[in-house]
C-alpha positions as a Markdown table, in Angstrom:
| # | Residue | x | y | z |
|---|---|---|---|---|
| 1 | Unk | 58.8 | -76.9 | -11.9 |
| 2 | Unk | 58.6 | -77.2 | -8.2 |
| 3 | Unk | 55.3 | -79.1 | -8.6 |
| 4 | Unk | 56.8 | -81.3 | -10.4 |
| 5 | Unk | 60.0 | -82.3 | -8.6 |
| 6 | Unk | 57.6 | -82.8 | -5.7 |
| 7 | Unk | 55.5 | -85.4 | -7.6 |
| 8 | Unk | 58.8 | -87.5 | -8.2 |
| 9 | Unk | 60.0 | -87.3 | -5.0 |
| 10 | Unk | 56.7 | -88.2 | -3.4 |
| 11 | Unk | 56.7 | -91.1 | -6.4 |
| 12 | Unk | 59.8 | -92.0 | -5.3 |
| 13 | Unk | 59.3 | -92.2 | -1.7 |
| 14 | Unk | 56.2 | -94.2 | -2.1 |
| 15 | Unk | 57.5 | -96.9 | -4.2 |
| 16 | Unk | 60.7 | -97.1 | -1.5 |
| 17 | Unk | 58.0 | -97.4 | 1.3 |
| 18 | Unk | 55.9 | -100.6 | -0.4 |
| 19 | Unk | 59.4 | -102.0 | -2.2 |
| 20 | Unk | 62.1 | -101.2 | 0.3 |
| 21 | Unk | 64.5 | -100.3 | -2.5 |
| 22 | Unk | 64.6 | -96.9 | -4.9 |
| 23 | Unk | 63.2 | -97.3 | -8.5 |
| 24 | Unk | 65.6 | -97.0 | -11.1 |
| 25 | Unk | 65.4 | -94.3 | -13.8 |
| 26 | Unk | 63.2 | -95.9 | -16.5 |
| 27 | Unk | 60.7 | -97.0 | -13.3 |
| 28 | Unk | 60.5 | -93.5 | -12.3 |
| 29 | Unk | 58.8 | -93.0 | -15.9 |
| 30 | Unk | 56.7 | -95.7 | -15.9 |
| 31 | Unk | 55.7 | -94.0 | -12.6 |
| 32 | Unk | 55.2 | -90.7 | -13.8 |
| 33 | Unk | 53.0 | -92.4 | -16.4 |
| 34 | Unk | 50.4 | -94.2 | -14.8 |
| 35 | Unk | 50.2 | -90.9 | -12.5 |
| 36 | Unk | 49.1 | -89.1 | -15.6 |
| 37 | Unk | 46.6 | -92.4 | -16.7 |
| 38 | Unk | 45.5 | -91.5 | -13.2 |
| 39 | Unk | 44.5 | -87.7 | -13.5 |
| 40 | Unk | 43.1 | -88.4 | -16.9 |
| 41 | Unk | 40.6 | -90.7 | -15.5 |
| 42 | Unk | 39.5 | -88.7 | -12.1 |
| 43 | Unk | 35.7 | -87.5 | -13.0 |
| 44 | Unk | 34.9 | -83.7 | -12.2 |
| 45 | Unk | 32.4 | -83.9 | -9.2 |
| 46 | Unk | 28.9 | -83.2 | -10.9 |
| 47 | Unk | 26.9 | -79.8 | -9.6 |
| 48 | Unk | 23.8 | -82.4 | -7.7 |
| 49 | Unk | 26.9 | -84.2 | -5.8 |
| 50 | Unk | 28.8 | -81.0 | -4.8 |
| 51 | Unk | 25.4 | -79.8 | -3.5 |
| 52 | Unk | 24.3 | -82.6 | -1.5 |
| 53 | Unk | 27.9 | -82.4 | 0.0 |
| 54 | Unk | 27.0 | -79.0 | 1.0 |
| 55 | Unk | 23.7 | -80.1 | 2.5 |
| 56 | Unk | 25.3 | -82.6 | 4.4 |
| 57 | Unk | 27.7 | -80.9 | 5.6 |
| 58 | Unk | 24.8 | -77.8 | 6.9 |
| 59 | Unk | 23.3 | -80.5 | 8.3 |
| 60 | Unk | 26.1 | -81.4 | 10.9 |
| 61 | Unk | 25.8 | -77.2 | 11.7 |
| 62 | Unk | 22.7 | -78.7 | 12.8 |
| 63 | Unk | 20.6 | -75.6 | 10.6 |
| 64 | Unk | 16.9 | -75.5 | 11.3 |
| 65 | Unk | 14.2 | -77.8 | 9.7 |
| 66 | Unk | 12.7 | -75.0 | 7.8 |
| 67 | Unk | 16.6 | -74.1 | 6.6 |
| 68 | Unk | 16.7 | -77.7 | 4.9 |
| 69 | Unk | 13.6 | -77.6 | 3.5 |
| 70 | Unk | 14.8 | -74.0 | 1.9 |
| 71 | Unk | 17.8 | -76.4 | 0.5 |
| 72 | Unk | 15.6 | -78.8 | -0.8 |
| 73 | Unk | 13.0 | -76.2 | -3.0 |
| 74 | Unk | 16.1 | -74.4 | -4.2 |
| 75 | Unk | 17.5 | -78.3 | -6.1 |
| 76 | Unk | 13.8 | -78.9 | -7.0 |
| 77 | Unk | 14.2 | -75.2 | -9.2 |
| 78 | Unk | 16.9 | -75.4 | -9.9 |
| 79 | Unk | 16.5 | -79.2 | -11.6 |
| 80 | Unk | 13.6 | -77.5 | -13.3 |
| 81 | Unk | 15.2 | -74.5 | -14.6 |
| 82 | Unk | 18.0 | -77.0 | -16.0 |
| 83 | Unk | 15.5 | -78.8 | -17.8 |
| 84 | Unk | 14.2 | -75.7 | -19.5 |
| 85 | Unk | 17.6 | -74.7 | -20.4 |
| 86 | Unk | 20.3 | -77.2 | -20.2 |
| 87 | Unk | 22.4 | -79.3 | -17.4 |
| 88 | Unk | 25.2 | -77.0 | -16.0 |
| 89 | Unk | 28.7 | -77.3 | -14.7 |
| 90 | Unk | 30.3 | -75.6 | -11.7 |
| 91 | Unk | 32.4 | -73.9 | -14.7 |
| 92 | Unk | 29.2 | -72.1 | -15.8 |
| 93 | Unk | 27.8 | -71.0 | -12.3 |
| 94 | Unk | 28.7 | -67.4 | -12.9 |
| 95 | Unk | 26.8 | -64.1 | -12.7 |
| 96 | Unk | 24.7 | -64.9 | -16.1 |
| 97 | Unk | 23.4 | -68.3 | -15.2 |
| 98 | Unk | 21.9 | -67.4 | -11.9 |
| 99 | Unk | 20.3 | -63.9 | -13.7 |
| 100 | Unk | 18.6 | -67.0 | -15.8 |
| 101 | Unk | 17.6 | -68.6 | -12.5 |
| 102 | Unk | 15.9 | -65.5 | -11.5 |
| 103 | Unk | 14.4 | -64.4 | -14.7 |
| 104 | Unk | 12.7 | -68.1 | -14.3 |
| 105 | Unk | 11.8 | -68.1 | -10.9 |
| 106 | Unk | 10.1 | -64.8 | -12.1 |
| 107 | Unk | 8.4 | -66.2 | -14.9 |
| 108 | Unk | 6.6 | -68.7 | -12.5 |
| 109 | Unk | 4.7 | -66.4 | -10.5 |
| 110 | Unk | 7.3 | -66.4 | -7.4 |
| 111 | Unk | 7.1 | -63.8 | -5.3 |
| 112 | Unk | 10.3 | -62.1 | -4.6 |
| 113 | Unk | 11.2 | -62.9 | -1.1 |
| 114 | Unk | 11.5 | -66.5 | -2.2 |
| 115 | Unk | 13.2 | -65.9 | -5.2 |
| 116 | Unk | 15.8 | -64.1 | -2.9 |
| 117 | Unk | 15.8 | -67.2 | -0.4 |
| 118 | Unk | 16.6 | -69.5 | -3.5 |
| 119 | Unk | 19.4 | -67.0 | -5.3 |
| 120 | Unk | 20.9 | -66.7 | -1.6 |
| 121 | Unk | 20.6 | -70.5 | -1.0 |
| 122 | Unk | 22.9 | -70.6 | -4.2 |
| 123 | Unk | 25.2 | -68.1 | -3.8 |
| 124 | Unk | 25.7 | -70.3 | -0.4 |
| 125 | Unk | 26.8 | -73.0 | -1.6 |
| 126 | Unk | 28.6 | -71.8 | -4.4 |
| 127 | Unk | 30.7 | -69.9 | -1.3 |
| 128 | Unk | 31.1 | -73.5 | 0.4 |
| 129 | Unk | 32.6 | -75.0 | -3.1 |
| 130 | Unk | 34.9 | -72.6 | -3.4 |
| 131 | Unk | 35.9 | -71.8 | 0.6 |
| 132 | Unk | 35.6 | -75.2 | 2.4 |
| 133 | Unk | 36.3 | -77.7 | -1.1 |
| 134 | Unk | 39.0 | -75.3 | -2.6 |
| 135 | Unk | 37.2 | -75.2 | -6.2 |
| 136 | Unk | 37.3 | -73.1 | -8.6 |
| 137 | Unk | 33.8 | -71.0 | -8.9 |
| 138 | Unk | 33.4 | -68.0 | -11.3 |
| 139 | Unk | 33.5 | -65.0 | -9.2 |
| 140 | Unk | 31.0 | -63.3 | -10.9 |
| 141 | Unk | 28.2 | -65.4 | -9.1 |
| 142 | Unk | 29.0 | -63.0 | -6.3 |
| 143 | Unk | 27.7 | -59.8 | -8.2 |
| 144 | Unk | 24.0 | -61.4 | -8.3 |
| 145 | Unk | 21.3 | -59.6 | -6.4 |
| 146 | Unk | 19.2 | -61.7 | -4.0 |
| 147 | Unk | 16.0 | -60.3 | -4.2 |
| 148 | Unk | 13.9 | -58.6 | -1.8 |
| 149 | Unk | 10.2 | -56.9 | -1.5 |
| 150 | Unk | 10.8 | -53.3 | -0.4 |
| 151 | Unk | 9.4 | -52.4 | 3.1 |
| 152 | Unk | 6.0 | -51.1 | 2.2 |
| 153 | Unk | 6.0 | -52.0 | -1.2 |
| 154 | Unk | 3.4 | -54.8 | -1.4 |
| 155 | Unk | -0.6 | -54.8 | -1.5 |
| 156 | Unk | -3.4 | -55.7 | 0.8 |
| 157 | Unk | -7.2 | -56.3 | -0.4 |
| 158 | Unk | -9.2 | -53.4 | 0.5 |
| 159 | Unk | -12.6 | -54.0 | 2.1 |
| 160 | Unk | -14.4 | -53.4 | -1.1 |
| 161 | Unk | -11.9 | -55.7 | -3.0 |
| 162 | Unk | -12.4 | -58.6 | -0.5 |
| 163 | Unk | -16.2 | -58.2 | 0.0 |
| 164 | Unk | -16.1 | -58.7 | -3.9 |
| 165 | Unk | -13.8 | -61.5 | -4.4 |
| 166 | Unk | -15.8 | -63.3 | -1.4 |
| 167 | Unk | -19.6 | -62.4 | -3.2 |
| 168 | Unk | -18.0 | -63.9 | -6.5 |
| 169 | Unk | -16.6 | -67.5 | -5.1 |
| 170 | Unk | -18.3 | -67.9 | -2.4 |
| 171 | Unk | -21.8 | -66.3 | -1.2 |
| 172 | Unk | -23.2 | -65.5 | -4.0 |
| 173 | Unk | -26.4 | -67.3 | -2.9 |
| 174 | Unk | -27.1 | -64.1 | -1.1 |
| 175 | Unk | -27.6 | -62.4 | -4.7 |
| 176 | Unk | -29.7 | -63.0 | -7.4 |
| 177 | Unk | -26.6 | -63.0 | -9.7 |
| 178 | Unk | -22.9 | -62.6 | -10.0 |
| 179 | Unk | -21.4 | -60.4 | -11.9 |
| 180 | Unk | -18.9 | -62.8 | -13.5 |
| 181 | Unk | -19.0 | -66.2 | -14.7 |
| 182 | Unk | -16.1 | -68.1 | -13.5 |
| 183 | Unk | -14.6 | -71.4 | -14.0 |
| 184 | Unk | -15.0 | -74.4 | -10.8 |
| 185 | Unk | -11.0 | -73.5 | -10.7 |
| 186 | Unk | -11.4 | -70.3 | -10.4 |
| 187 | Unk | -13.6 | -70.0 | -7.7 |
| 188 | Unk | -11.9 | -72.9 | -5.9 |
| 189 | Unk | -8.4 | -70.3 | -6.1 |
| 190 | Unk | -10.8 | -67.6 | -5.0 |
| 191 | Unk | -12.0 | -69.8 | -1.7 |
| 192 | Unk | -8.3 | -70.5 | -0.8 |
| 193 | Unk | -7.6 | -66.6 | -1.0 |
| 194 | Unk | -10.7 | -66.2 | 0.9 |
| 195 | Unk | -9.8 | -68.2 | 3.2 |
| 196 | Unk | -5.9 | -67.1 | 3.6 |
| 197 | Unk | -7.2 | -63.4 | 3.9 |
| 198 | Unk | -9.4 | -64.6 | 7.0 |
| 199 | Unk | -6.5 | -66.5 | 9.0 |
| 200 | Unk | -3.7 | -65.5 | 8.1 |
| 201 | Unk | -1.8 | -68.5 | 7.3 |
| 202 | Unk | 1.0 | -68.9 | 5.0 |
| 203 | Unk | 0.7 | -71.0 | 2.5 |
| 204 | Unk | 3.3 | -73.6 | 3.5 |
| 205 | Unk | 1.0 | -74.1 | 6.6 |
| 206 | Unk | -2.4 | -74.0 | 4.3 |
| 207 | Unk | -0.8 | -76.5 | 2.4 |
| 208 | Unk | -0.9 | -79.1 | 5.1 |
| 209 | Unk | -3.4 | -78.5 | 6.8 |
| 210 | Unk | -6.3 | -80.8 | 7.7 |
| 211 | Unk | -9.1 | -81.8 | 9.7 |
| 212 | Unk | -7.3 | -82.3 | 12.6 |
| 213 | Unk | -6.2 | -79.1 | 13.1 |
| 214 | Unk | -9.9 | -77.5 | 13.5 |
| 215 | Unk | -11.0 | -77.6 | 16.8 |
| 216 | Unk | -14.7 | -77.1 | 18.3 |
| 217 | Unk | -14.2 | -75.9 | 21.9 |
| 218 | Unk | -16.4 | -74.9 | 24.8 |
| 219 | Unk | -16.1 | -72.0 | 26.7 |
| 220 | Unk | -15.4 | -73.1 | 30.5 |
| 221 | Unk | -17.4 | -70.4 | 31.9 |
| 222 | Unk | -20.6 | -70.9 | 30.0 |
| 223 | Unk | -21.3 | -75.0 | 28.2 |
| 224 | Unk | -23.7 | -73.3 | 26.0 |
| 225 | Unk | -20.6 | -71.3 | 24.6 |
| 226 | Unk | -18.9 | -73.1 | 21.5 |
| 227 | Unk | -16.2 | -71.7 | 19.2 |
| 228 | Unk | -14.4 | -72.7 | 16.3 |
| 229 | Unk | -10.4 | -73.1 | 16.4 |
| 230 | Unk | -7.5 | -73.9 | 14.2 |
| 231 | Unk | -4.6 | -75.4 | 16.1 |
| 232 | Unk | -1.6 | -75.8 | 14.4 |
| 233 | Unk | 2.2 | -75.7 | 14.7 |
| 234 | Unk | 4.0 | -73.3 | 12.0 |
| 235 | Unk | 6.3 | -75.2 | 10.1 |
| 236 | Unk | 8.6 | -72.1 | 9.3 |
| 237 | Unk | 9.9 | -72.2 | 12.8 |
| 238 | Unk | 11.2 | -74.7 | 15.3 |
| 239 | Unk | 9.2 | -72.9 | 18.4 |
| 240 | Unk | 6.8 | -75.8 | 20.0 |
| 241 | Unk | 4.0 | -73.0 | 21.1 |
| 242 | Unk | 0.6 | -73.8 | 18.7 |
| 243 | Unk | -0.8 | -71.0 | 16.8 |
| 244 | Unk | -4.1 | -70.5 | 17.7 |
| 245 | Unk | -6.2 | -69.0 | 14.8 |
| 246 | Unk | -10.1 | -68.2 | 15.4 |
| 247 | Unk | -12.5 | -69.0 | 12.7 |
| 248 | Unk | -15.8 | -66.8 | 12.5 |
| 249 | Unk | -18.1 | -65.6 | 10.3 |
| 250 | Unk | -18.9 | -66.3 | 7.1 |
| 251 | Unk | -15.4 | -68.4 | 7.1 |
| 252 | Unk | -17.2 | -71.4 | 9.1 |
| 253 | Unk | -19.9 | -71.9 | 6.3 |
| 254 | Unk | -16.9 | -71.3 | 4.0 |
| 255 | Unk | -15.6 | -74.6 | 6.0 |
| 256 | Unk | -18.7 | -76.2 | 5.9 |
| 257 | Unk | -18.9 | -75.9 | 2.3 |
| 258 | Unk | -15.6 | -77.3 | 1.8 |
| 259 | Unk | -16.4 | -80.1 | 4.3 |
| 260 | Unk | -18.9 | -81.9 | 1.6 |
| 261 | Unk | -21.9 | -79.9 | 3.0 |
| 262 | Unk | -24.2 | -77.9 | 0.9 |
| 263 | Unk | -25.3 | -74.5 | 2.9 |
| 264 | Unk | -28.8 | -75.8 | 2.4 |
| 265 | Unk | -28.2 | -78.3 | 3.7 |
| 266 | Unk | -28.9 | -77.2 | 7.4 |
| 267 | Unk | -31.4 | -74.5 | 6.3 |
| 268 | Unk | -28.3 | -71.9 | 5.5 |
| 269 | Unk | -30.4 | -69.8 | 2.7 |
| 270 | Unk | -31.5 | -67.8 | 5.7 |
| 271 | Unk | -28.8 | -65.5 | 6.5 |
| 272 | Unk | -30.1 | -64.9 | 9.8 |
| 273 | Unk | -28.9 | -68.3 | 10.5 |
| 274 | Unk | -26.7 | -68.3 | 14.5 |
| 275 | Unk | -23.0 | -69.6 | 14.8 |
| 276 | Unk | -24.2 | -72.1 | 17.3 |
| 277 | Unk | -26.4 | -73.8 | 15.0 |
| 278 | Unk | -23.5 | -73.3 | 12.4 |
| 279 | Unk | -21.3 | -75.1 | 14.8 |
| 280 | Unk | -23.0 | -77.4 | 16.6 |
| 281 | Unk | -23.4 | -78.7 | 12.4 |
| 282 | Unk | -19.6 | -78.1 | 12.0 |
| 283 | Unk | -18.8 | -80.2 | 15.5 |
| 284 | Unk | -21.3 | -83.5 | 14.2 |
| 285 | Unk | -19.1 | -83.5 | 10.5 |
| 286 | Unk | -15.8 | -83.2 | 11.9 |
| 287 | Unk | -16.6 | -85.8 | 14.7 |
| 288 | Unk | -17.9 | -88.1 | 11.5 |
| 289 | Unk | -15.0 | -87.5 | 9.6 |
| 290 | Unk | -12.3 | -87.8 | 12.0 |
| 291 | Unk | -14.0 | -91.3 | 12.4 |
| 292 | Unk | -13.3 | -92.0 | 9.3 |
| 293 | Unk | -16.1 | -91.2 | 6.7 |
| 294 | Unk | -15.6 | -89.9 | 3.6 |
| 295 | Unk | -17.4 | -86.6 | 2.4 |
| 296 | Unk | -14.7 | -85.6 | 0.0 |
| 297 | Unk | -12.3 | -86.8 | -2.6 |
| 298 | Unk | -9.1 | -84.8 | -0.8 |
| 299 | Unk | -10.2 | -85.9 | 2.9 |
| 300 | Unk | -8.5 | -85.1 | 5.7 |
| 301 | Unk | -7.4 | -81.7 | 3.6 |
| 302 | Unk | -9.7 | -79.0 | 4.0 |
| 303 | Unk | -9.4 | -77.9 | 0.4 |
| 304 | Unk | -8.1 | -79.7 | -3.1 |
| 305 | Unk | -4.1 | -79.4 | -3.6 |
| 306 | Unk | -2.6 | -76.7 | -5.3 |
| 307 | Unk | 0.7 | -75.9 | -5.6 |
| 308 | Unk | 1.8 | -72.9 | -4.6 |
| 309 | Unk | 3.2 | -71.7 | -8.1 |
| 310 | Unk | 0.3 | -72.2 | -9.9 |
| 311 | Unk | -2.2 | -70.5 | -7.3 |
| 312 | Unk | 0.3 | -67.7 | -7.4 |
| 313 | Unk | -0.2 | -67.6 | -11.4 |
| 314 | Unk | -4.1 | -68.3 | -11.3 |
| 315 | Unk | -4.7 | -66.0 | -8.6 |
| 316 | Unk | -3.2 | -63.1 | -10.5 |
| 317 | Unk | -5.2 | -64.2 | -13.6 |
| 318 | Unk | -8.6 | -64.3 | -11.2 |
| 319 | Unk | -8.0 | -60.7 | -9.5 |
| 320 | Unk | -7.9 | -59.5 | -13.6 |
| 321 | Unk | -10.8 | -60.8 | -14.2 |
| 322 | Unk | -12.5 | -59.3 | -11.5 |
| 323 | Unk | -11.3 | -56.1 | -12.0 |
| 324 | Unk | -8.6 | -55.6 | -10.2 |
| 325 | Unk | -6.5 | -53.5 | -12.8 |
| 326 | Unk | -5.9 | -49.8 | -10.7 |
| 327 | Unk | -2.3 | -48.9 | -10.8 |
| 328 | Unk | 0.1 | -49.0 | -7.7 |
| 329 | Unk | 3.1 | -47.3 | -7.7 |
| 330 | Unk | 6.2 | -48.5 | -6.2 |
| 331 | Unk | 9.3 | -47.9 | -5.7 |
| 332 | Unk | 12.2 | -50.6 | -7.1 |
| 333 | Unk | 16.3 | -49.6 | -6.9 |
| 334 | Unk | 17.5 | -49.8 | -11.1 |
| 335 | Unk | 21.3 | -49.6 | -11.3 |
| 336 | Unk | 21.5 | -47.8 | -8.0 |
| 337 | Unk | 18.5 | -45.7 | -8.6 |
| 338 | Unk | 15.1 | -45.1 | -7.3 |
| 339 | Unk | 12.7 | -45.2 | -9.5 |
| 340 | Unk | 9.0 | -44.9 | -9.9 |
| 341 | Unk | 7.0 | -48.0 | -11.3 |
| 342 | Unk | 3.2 | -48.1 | -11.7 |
| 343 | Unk | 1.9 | -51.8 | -12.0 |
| 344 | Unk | -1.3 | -53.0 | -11.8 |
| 345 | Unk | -2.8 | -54.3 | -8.7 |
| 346 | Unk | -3.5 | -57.9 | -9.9 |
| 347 | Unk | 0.2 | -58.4 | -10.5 |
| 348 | Unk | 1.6 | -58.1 | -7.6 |
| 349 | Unk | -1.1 | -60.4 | -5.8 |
| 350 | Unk | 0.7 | -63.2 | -4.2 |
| 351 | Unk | -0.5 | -66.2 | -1.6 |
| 352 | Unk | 1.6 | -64.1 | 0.4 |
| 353 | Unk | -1.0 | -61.1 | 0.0 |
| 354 | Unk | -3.9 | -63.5 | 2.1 |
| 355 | Unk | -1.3 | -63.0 | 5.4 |
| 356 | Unk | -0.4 | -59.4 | 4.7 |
| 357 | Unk | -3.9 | -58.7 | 4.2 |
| 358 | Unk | -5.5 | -60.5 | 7.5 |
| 359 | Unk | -2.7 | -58.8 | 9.7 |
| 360 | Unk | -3.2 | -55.1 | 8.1 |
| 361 | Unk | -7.1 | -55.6 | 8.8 |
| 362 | Unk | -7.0 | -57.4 | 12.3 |
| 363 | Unk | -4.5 | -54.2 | 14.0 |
| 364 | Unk | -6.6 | -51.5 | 11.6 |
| 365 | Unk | -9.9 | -53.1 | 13.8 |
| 366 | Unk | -8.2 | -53.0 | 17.2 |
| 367 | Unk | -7.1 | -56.2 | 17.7 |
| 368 | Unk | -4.1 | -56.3 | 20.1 |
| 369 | Unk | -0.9 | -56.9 | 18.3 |
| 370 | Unk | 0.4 | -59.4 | 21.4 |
| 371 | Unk | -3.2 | -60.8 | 20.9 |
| 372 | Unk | -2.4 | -60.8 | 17.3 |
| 373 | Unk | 0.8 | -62.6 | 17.1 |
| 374 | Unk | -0.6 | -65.7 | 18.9 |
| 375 | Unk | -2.3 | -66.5 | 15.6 |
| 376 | Unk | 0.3 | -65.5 | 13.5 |
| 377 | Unk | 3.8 | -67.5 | 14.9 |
| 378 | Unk | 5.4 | -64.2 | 15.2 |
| 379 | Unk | 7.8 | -63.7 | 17.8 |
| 380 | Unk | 8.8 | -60.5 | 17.6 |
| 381 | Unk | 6.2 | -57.4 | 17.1 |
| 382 | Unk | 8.8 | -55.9 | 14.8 |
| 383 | Unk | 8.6 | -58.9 | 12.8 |
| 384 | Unk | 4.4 | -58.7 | 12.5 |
| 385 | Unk | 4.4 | -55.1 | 11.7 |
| 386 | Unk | 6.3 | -55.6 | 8.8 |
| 387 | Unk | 3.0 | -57.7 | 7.3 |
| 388 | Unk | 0.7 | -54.1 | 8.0 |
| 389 | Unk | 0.2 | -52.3 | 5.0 |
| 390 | Unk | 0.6 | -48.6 | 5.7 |
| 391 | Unk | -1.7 | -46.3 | 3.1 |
| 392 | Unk | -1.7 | -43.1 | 2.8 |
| 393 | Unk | -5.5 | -42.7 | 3.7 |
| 394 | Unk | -5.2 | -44.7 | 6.9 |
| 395 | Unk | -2.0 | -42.7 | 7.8 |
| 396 | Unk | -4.2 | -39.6 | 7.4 |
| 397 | Unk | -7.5 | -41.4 | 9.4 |
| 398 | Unk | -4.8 | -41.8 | 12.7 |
| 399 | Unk | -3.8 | -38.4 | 13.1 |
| 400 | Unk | -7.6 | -37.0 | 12.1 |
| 401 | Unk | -8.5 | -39.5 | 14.4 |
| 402 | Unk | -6.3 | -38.8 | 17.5 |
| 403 | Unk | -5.2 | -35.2 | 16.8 |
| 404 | Unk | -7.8 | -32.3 | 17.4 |
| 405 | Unk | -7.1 | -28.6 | 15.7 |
| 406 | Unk | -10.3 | -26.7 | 15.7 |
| 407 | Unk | -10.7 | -23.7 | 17.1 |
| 408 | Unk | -13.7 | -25.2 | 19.6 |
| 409 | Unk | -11.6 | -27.6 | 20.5 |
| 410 | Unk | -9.1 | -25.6 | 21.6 |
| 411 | Unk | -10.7 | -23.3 | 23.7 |
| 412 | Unk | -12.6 | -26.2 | 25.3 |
| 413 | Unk | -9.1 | -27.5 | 26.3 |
């Protein structure tokens, strides 16, 4: 009732402001009238518009690049998972609708972290409708779980796995056969992983990265003295400092290869070949190509486009094949209980598992984790260590290692 005494006055007031006299009583209804004309035709703000609003108005919080680009692969989903489905309202964003959202995300091979940076990007915005707009959201979108990868509970390639997955897509020349036959796809997915495993790089950072991000440099103390570099900034963060990743060992020839150069090429059947032969070779063809010729169809990549999602799907399907089927256990909170799950390995392989993999093996081989973290982007050590797979059996090697027991040992001391 007082709602509506307030819209006559106000009606009343307005028409006395642009008419200098009161309306009379059957004005007052025409009045009311067209007010109601009016409501009728206002158009509920559709879901895309409410969410570039919220965008726009993260953008004037001046949010990081890497924040917006979050924003921007959370609509790109999210237009995808309306399509498999059907377009939805802000009436229907409610606890069910984002499960959907998950259950999809899930189905296309997305690893959970960024499933939970998508859900969370959601549940954001849905927060901004109904806070800063004043709209009404189902509260039930508030109950949905954003996703996370337990602590420890992910998978590196062991050396055996790795030495395998590299002798099957890439130097097989070294055998007189491989053990499995496998598709031009396939073993272009197994390079990539090859070559994720071997610098670390996430794929966001793979993805665009090209020739001119590989340096040849020469050592200042000896000219003779070459070495192979990538150079690039990580796009995840806003920090201006370079990641420097070294490239060596079989992982320039896996470059070269790549580079439109067969390893026979320059006489690579011998295995004995040097790295300075390798990359005084490597030096001419990225000189030529920075130039300007051609030696591949995706030139200035380094390797063919693939997006993410399907490599994460492929890569699963390549580790099965190659025999990557031992179970893992881990640990996953159901209705606010631990419980144990045994999955096989190949399932849980992710892009992500190249990074995790090349971190675990660098610190279990000595290198220096401030040493370490100039090729990774990582800031804070706490931050790197959370890439190192802890095992049991390596847990056991460190104290076998360090600590000393025996009886002879103990007197000696």
């Amino acid at each position: 009732m007082n709602d509506f005494e307030g819209n006559v006055r106000q009606k009343v007031e307005d028409y006395y402001y642009e008419n200098k006299v009161y309306p009379h009583k059957e004005l007052i209804n025409n009045l009311l009238q067209e007010k109601k004309r009016d409501d009728k035709s206002i158009k509920t703000p559709t879901l895309k518009s409410l969410y570039d609003d919220f965008v726009k108005f993260k953008m004037g919080k001046m949010v990081k690049e890497s924040t917006l680009n979050i924003y921007k692969y959370t609509w790109d989903k999210w237009e995808s998972f309306e399509k498999s489905t059907s377009p939805k309202e802000l009436n229907e964003m409610n606890e069910r609708t984002l499960s959907l959202f998950n259950t999809f995300l899930l189905e296309q091979g997305l690893q959970l972290n960024t499933i939970g940076k998508y859900t969370k990007t959601l549940k954001t915005f849905l927060r901004y409708v109904s806070n800063h707009l004043e709209m009404n959201v189902p509260p039930s979108f508030q109950r949905v779980k954003v996703e996370r990868e337990e602590k420890n509970d992910f998978v590196v390639f062991d050396k055996e796995e790795f030495e395998r997955l590299k002798r099957e897509v890439f130097y097989s020349r070294y055998f007189k056969e491989n053990r499995f036959d496998l598709s031009e796809r396939e073993i272009l997915i197994g390079r990539i992983m090859v070559f994720l495993c071997s610098t670390g790089l996430s794929y966001v950072d793979f993805d665009r990265l090209s020739i001119d991000n590989l340096f040849v440099d020469i050592d200042i103390l000896d000219s003779k003295k070459k070495y192979l570099n990538i150079k690039i900034h990580r796009q995840k963060t806003n920090i201006p400092e370079v990641c420097i990743i070294p490239i060596i060992d079989i992982t320039i020839d896996l470059l070269i290869d790549m580079l439109g150069l067969t390893y026979e090429f320059y006489e690579g059947d011998d295995e004995s070949v040097d790295i300075e032969f390798k990359l005084k070779i490597l030096e001419k063809l990225l000189r030529l190509m920075k130039k300007g010729r051609k030696f591949t169809k995706y030139q200035p990549r380094l390797f063919p486009k693939v997006h993410q999602q399907d490599f994460n799907k492929e890569i699963k399907l390549l580790m099965c094949k190659l025999g990557m089927v031992s179970e893992v256990k881990i640990l996953k909170q159901v209705k606010n209980k631990v419980v144990d799950l045994n999955i096989p390995k190949y399932q849980l392989i992710t892009s992500h598992t190249g990074r995790r993999t090349y971190i675990t093996s660098c610190l279990r081989q000595g290198i220096r984790p401030h040493i370490l973290m100039r090729t990774t982007g990582h800031k804070k050590i706490g931050t790197l260590l959370r890439y190192n797979k802890e095992t049991d059996l390596n847990i056991y090697n460190e104290f076998e290692d360090k600590i000393r027991t025996s009886v002879n040992q103990s007197v000696s001391n």
